[in-house]
C-alpha positions in Angstrom: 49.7 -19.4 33.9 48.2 -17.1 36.2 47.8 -17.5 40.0 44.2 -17.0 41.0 44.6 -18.1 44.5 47.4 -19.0 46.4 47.2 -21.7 48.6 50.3 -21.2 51.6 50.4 -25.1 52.9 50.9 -26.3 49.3 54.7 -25.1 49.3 56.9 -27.4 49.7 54.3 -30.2 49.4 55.3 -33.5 47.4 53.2 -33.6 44.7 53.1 -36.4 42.3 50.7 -35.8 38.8 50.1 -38.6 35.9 50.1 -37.5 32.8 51.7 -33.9 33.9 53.9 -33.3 30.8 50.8 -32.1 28.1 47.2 -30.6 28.0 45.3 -30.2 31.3 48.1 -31.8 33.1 50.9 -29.7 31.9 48.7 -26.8 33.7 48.3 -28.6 36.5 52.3 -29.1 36.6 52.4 -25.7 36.7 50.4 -24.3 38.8 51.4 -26.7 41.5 55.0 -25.3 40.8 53.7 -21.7 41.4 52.6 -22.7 44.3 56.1 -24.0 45.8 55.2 -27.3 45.6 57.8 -29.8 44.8 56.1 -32.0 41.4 57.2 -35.0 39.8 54.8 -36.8 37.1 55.1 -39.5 34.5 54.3 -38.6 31.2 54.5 -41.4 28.0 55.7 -38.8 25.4 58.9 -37.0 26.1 58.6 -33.9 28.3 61.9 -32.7 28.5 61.3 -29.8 26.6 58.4 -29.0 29.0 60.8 -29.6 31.6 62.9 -26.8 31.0 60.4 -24.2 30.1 58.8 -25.0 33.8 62.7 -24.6 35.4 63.6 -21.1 33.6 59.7 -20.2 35.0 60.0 -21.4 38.2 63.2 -21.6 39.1 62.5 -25.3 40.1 62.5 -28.5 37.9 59.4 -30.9 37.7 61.0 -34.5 38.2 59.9 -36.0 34.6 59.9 -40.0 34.5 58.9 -41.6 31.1 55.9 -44.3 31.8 53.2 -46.0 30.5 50.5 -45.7 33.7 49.0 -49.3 32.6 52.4 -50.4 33.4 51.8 -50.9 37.1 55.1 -52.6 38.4 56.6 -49.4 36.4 54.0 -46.9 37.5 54.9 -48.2 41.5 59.0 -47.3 40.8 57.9 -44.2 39.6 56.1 -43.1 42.8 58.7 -44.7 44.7 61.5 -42.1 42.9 59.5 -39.7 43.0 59.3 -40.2 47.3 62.7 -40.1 47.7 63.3 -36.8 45.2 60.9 -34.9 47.2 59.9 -36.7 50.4 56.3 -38.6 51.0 53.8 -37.7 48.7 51.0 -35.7 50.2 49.6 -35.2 47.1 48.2 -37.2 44.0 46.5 -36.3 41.3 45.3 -38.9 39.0 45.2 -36.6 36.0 46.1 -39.5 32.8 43.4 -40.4 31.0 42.3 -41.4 27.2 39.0 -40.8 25.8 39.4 -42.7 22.6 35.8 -42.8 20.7 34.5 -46.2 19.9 31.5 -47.9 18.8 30.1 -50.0 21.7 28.7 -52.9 19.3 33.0 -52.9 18.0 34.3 -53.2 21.5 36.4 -56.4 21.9 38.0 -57.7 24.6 41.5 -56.5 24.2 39.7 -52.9 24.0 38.1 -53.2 26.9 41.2 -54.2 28.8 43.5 -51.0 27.4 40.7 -48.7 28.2 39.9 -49.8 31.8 43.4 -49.8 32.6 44.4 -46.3 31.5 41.1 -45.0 32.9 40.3 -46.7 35.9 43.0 -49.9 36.8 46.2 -47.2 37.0 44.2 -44.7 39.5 43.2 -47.2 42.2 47.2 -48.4 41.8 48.1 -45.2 42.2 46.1 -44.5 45.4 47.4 -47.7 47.3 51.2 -46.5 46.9 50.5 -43.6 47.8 48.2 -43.8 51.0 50.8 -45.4 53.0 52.9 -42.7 52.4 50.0 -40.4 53.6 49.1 -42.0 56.4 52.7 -41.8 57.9 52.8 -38.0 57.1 49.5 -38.0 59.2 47.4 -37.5 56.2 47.0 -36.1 52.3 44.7 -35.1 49.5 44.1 -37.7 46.4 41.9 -35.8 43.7 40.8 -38.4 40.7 39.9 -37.0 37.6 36.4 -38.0 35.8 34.7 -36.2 33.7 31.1 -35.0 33.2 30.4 -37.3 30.0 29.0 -40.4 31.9 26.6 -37.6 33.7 25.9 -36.9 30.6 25.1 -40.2 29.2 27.6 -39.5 26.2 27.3 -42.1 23.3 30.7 -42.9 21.2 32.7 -43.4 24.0 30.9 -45.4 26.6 34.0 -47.4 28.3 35.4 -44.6 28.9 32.3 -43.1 30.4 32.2 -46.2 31.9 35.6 -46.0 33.7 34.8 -41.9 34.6 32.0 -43.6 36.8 33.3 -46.4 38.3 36.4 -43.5 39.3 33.7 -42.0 41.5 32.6 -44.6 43.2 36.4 -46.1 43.7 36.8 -42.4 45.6 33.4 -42.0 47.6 35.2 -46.2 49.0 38.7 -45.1 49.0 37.3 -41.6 51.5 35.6 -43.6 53.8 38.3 -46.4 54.6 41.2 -43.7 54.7 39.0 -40.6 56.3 40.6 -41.9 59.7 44.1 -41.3 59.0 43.2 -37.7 57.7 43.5 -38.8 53.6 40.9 -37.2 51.5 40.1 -38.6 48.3 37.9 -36.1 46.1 36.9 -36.7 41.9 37.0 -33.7 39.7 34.8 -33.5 36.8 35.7 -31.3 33.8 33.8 -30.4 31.1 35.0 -29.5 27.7 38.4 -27.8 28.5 39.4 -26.4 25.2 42.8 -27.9 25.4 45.2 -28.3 22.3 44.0 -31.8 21.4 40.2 -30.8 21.9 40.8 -27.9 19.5 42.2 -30.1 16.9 40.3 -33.5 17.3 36.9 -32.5 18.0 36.4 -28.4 18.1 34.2 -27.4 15.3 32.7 -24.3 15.3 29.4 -25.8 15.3 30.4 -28.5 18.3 31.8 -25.2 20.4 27.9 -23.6 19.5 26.7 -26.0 20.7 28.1 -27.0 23.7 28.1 -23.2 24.8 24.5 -23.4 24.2 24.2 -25.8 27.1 26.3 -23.8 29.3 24.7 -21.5 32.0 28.5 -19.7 31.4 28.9 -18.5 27.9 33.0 -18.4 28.1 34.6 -22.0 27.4 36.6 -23.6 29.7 40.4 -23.3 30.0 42.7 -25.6 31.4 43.6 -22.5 34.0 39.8 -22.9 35.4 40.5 -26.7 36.3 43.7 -26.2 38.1 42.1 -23.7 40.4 40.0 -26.5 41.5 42.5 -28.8 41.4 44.5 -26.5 43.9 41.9 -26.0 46.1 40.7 -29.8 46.5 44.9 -30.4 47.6 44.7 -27.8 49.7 43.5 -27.4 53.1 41.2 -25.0 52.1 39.2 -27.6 51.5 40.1 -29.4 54.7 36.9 -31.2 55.3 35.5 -32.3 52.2 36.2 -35.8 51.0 34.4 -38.6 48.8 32.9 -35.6 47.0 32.8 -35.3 43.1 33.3 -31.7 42.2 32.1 -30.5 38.8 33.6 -27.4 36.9 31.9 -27.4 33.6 30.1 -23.7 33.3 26.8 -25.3 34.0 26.2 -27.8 31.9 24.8 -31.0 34.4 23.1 -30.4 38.0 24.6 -32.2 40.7 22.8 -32.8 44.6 
């Protein structure tokens, strides 16, 4: 992990990440930590290991809690600990997601339920404990993680897409009622970051061709790339932008 930027007011900041222990938010774990920032996320699958790779780099632990993010009473504690490790959080990042394929005609109801509340129900549940945290610190940066398939119009995975788009219009809401007491809420849309699970689920040389083919970039992305904008949408480098949906996908969809 590499700093490309270094963003001053994000030491010391109480940062809480879901999903922080593996792929993108594993590099988001850490490059808040290189920043000074105090983390804690919840991660389902053990993270230990990560845990202590991220103290002997840093020289400061991530606080690690086990939790399943559709589990909100559990999901609550969680912020709650992690508040009183590291004091109010100022910033979330709604990073957990699963983009399971499916066929839309096989779709049944208990589906439906699993996917809308790992993708959509656990972010807005996130973003009420946190805000009245934020809005006793005097303010904080939420950044909710979509991705650029519903742009897209994806087929074989539509409730995900589904959830990605009803993410940015829970943020574009969420900016406008909180704007007052200084909270931004921003989405974040990815495009095929070449993570571990990408490369071994779905990365065929022919799918990478092709994708890069639609790219105005030709490099794929890296997780590093995403936690650069991550950073800067927590920051106050990006002080007054809020209820905006930032793409980083090398050029693949127009936005404005």
């Amino acid at each position: 992990m590499s700093r490309t930027a270094t963003f001053h007011d994000l030491d010391g900041k109480s940062v809480f990440i879901t999903g922080g222990g593996s792929g993108i938010g594993a590099a988001l774990t850490d490059g808040f930590l290189a920043q000074g920032a105090r983390v804690a996320f919840v991660q389902r699958s053990d993270a230990s290991e990560f845990c202590d790779e991220m103290q002997e780099k840093h020289g400061q632990r991530p606080l690690y809690m086990p939790c399943d993010i559709t589990d909100i009473a559990t999901l609550r504690d969680c912020i709650a600990r992690a508040s009183d490790a590291h004091g109010p959080i100022t910033v979330l990042v709604n990073n957990a997601a699963n983009d399971k394929r499916h066929a839309a005609l096989e779709v049944d109801e208990e589906f439906w339920d699993w996917s809308q509340a790992i993708n959509l129900k656990a972010y807005f549940f996130a973003c009420q404990a946190v805000i009245p945290m934020m809005r006793n610190a005097g303010g904080g940066a939420i950044v909710n993680f979509s991705s650029i398939s519903y742009m897209m119009g994806n087929a074989g995975y539509s409730i995900y897409t589904t959830a990605n788009s009803g993410i940015n219009g829970m943020t574009r809401s969420l900016a406008r009622e909180f704007g007052p007491d200084r909270i931004r809420v921003n989405a974040l849309a990815p495009g095929w970051v070449l993570t571990e699970k990408q490369m071994d689920m779905w990365a065929s040389p022919e799918a990478l061709a092709a994708h890069l083919e639609r790219q105005c970039l030709k490099d794929h992305l890296a997780p590093q790339d995403v936690v650069d904008a991550t950073l800067f949408l927590a920051s106050d480098a990006s002080r007054m932008m809020t209820g905006q949906a930032m793409v980083v996908d090398g050029g693949v969809v127009g936005t404005g």
